[in-house]
N, C-alpha and C positions, 0 to 999 in steps of 0.2 A: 257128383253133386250131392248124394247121397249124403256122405262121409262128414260134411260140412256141419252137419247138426249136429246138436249132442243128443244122446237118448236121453227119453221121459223120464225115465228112473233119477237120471242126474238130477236132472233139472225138477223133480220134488224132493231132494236133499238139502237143497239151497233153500227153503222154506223149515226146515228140520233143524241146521244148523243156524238160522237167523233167529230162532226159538228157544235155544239152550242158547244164545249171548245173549239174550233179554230177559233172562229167567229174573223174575221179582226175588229171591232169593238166593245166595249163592255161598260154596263154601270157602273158606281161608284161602286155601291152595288155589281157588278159579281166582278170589279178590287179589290175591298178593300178581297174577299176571295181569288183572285185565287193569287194576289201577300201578304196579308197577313200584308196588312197597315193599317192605320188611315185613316177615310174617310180625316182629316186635311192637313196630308203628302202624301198621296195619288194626293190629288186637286195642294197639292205644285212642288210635282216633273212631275206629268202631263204636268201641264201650263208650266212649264220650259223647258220642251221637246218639246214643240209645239205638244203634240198628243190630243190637244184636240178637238173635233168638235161640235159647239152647233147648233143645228137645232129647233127651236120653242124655246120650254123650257125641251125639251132634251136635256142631255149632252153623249155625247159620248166621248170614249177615243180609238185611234188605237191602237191596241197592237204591231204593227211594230214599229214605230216610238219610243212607249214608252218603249222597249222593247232594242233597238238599245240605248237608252236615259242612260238606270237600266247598261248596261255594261261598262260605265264612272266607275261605281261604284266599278267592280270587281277587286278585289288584289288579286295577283299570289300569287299561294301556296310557300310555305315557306320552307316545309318539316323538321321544327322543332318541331311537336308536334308527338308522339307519343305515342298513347291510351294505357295511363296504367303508363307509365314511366314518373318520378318524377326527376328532374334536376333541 
């Protein structure tokens, strides 16, 4: 019965790692997987947002700003497609 739980330790990593994906700041390499761009297009609609932040020869990107930036992008559903149905 034991065996069925997980340890303590596990279960305050899951608070640890839900911490670093919400980091208000993030760099190239995290944005290009967690939004799933081009480092190219990525640097392009960054700068255009103004979410960019360079400190030394760090860059950083806000995820607010860029985030606020990505929903210019979105188009209302349509409610014409139909999974499966052929028209």
């Amino acid at each position: 019965m034991k065996e069925q739980y997980k340890p303590i330790k596990s279960m305050k990593e899951v608070p640890d790692q839900v911490r670093k994906l919400r980091r208000e700041y993030i760099r190239y390499q995290q944005a290009e997987l967690i939004y799933s761009l081009s480092h190219k297009k990525l640097l392009e609609l960054a700068s255009d947002a103004g979410a960019i932040f360079r400190i030394d020869s760090t860059v950083l990107i806000n995820r607010e700003i860029f985030n606020a930036y990505l929903e210019r992008f979105h188009e209302p559903a349509t409610g014409k497609y139909r999974g499966g149905d052929t028209e």
